[in-house]
C-alpha positions in Angstrom: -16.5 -8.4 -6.2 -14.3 -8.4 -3.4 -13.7 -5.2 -0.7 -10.9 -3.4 -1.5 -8.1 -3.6 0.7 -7.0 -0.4 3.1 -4.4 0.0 5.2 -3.1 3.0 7.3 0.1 3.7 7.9 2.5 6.2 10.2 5.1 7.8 8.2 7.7 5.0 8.9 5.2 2.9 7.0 4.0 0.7 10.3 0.7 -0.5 9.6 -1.9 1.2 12.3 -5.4 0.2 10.8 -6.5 -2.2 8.4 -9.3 -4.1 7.2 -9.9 -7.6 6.8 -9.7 -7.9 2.7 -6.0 -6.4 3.2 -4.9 -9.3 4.8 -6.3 -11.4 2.5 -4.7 -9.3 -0.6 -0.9 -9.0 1.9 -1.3 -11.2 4.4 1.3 -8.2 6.0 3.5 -8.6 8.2 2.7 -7.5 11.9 5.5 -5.2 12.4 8.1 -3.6 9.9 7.9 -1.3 7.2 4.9 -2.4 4.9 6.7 -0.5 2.1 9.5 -2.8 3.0 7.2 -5.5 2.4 5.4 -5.0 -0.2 8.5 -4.3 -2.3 9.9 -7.4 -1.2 7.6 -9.9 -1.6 5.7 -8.1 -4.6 6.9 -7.2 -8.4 6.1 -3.6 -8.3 5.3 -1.2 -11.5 7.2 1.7 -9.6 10.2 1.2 -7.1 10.3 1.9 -3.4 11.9 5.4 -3.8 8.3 5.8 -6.3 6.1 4.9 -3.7 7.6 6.3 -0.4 8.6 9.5 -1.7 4.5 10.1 -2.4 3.7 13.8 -1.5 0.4 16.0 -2.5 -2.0 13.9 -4.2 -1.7 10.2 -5.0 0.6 7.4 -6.6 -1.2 4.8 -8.1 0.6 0.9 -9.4 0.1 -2.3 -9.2 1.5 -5.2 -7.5 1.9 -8.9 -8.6 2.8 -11.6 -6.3 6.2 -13.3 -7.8 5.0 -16.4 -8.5 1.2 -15.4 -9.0 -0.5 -13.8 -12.4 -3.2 -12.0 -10.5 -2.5 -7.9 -10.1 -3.5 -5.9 -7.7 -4.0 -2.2 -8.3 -2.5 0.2 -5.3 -3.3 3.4 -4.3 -1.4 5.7 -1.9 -2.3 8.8 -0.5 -1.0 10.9 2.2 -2.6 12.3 4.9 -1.5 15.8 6.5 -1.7 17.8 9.4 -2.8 21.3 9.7 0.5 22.5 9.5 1.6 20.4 6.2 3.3 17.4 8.2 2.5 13.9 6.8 1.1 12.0 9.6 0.1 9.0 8.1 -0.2 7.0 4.4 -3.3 5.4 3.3 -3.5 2.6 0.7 -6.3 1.3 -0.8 -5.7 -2.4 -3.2 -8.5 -3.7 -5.3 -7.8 -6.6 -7.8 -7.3 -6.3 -11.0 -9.6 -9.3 -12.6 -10.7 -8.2 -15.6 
């Protein structure tokens, strides 16, 4: 099975960290908004207001490539500071091969 993807991201959704699989899965962009991107480029199961507006817990979809069939399941998450400020998102892809 292949690593699952992770990315971290400041608030304005500027990729900081990521690992090799999530270029692989993205091939993002190197600057920009990666909610921009993935929005863009990708079929989404929820919309960019979904996804960004993410506070406590987690929103989970999936992305499919526009002209692909294979989906990739998302997870976004978060991240706060001690005094409730979201400081950065972290997203986490695996594929969906079933």
């Amino acid at each position: 099975a292949l690593p699952d993807a992770i990315l971290i991201m400041d608030t304005n959704w500027q990729i900081k960290h990521n690992n090799a699989a999530s270029l692989n899965f993205f091939k993002p962009p190197s600057q920009g908004s990666f909610l921009d991107y993935i929005t863009t480029e990708f079929e989404s199961s929820l919309d960019r207001t979904q996804i960004g507006t993410v506070s406590r817990g987690s929103v989970t979809f999936t992305l499919k490539k526009k002209e692909d069939t294979q989906t990739i399941t998302c997870s976004v998450t978060p991240i706060y500071n001690k005094s409730g400020t979201v400081t950065h998102y972290v997203m986490s892809a695996r594929s969906a091969i079933s």
